[in-house]
N, C-alpha and C positions, 0 to 999 in steps of 0.2 A: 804243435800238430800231433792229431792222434798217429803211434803210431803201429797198434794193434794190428795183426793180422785178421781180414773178414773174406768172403769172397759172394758175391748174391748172382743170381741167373737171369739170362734174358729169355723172356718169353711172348711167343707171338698167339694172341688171340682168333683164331680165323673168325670166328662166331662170337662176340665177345659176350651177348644174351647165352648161351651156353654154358659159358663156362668151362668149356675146353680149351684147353692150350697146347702149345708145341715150346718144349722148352729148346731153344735155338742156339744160345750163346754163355756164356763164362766169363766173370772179369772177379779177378783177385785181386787185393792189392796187399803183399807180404811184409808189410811194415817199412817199406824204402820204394816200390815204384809197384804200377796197377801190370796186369794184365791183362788184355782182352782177347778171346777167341771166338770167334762165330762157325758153326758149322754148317759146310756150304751143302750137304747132302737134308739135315734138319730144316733148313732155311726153304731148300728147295721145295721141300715137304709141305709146309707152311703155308708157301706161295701157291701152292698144288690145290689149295684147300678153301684159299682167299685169295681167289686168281682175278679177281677187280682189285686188288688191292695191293698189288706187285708193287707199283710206284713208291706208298705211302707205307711200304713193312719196310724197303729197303733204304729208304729216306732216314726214318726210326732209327735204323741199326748204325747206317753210315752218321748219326747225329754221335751216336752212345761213344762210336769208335774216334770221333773227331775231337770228343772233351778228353777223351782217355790220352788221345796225341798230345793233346794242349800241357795235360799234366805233366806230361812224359818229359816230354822241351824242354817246359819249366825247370823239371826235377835235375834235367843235365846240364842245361844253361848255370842253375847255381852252383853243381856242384865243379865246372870249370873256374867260373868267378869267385867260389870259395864265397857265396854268399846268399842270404835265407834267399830264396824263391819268393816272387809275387802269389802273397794268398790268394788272388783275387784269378790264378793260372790255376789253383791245382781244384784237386776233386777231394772232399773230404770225409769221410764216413755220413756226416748230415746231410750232404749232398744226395748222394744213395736215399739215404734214407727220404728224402722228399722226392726224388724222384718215385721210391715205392710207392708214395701216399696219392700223385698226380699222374703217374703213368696207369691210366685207365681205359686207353684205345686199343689198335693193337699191341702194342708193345708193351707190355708190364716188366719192371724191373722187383725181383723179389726183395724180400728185407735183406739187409746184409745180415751175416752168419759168422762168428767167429771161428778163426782158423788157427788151432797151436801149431804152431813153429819155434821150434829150439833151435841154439844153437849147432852150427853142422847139417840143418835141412837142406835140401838144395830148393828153392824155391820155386824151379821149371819143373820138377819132379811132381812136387807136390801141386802145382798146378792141373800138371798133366793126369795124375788119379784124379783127383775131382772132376778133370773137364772129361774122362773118359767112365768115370761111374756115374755120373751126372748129365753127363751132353752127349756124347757119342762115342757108345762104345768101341767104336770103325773105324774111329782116327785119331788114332794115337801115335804120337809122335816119337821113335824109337830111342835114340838120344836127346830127349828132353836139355836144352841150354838156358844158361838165363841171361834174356839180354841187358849188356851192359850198355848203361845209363851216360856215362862217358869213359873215352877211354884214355889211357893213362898218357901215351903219345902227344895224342890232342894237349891235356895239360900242360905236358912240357914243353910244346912247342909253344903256346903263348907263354908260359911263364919265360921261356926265352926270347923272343922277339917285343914281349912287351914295352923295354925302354926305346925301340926303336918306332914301332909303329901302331897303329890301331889295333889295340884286342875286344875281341867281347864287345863288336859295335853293331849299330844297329841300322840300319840304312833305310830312309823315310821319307816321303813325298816332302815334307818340309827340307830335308836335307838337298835331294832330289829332285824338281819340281812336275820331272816328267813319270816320275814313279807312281805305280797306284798301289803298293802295297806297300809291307815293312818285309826287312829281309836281314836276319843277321847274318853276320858275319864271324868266324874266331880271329880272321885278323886279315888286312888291307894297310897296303903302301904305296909309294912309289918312287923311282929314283930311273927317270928315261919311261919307266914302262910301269904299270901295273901289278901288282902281284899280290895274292889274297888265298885265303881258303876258306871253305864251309863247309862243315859238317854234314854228309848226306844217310842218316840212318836208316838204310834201307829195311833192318830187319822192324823194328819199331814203328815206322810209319807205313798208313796204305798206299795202294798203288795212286790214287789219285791224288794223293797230298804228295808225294815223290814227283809227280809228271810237273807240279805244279813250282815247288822249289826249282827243278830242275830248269826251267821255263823263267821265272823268276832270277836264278841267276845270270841265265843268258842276256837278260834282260839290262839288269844291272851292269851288269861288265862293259858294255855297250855303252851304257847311258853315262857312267864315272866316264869315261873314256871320250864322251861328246861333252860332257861339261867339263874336265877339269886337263884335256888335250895332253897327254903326254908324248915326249918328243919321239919315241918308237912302240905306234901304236901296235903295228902288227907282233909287240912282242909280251902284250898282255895277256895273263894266264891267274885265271880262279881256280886252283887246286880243288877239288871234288874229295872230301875224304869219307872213301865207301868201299866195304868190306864186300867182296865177292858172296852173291846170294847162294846156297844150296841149291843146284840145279832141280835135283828131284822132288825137295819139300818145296821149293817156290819156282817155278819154270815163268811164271809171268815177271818175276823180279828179275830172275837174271836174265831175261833178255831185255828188260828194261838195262841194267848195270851194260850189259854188250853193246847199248844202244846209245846211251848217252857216252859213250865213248870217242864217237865218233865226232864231235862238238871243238873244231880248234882252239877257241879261247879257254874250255874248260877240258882238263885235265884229272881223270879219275884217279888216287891212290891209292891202297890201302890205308888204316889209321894207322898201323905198325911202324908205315914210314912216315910220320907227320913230318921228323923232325928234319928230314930233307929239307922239305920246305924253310927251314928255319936257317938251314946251313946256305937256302939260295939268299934268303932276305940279308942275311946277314953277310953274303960275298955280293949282293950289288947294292949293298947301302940303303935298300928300302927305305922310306922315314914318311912320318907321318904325312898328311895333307889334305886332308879335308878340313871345309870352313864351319867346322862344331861351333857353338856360341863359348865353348871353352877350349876347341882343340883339346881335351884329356883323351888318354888313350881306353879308358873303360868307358863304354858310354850300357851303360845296362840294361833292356827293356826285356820284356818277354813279349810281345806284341808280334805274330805273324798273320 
């Protein structure tokens, strides 16, 4: 995999016979994982200008942001399972680049542009001057972070409950039959009751891919629980592991995080505590139980 620092811009056409644009959005990817930021002040601008065409900019953009997610997953999924990512998940410099050559409606994606980055850069820094000399000088982000991909918690919690139960699984209408999606997992048992967690990256994914896992799991916990009957159901619980959003940079996240709070069977932590979790599997004897065609406790996909 290349893995060169580039970063290219998204740009919205109102006129596309013109040849004026609104440059709208940012997406870097710093040698380890993409960035994308859209500006909703530019965006609105755009939409101001190609105001028939609300639907179909915002369709565009929410596409850009959806591959950027897929990559993201990917990129954490492996680095939990300690194993290469599905190519066929990420986004690759080529990729960009054919978007540049086909992105000819409104949405243009410019050529990628290489970005140095030494050792010791912070990577959310150096995001943030490009997306503020570049996209919008107005919003800029005070202490710039850089989101982590996975966090170390998380790994130690399946590296420990692994010889006991399901890590790294992937839960599937073939598994499921009443399921219509995939839905991973970092880890699912049972011994009386239920007991699971998943990964909920709030800061990384949008608000409509979050409503949707969110939805997703409640889903699932429900449906193990009608197909595979454990003898104390009301004491199933899918641990939610989701770091408290920044009220003032995200107000739409955290009251989503306040929200989904309130969900009996699902249980919000932070990642910091994963390993709770590991100390409960391992005081009620968790153990495997679903009917895999091999029972193995990794079952791999990146498929959401």
């Amino acid at each position: 995999m290349n893995t060169t620092a580039f970063y290219t811009l998204l740009r919205i056409m109102p006129n596309p016979a013109s040849g004026e644009a609104v440059v709208v959005g940012l997406v870097l990817f710093d040698g380890m994982q993409h960035e994308v930021r859209v500006s909703k002040r530019k965006l609105k601008l755009a939409i101001l200008l190609a105001r028939n065409a609300e639907a179909a900019i915002r369709y565009a953009i929410r596409q850009i942001e959806a591959r950027v997610e897929t990559d993201t997953i990917a990129r954490s999924q492996a680095m939990v399972s300690e194993r290469l990512p599905e190519l066929t998940q990420l986004m690759s410099r080529s990729d960009w680049e054919y978007l540049t050559k086909y992105s000819n409606g409104l949405l243009r994606v410019d050529h990628p542009m290489n970005v140095a980055m030494f050792d010791g850069d912070n990577p959310a820094l150096v995001f943030n001057q490009l997306y503020t000399s570049l996209v919008d000088s107005d919003d800029s982000v005070k202490q710039p972070k850089r989101k982590t991909l996975v966090n170390e918690s998380v790994k130690t919690l399946i590296q420990r409950v692994k010889p006991q139960v399901h890590t790294n699984i992937t839960l599937t209408p073939k598994l499921l039959p009443d399921l219509f999606f995939n839905l991973r997992l970092d880890c699912i048992g049972m011994n009386g009751s239920l007991i699971g967690a998943h990964s909920l990256h709030l800061e990384q994914l949008s608000m409509d891919t979050l409503q949707q896992h969110f939805s997703e799991c409640r889903f699932a916990i429900k449906s193990l629980s009608k197909h595979y009957k454990p003898q104390k159901p009301q004491s199933n619980i899918l641990y939610l592991l989701a770091d408290e959003p920044d009220e003032r940079a995200d107000p739409d996240k955290h009251k989503f995080w306040r929200a989904i709070q309130e969900e009996p069977m699902l249980k919000v932590i932070p990642t910091d505590e994963a390993e709770l979790i590991a100390d409960q599997i391992e005081r009620t004897g968790a153990r495997t139980f679903l009917n895999t065609p091999t029972n193995q406790h990794d079952v791999i996909t990146t498929s959401f």
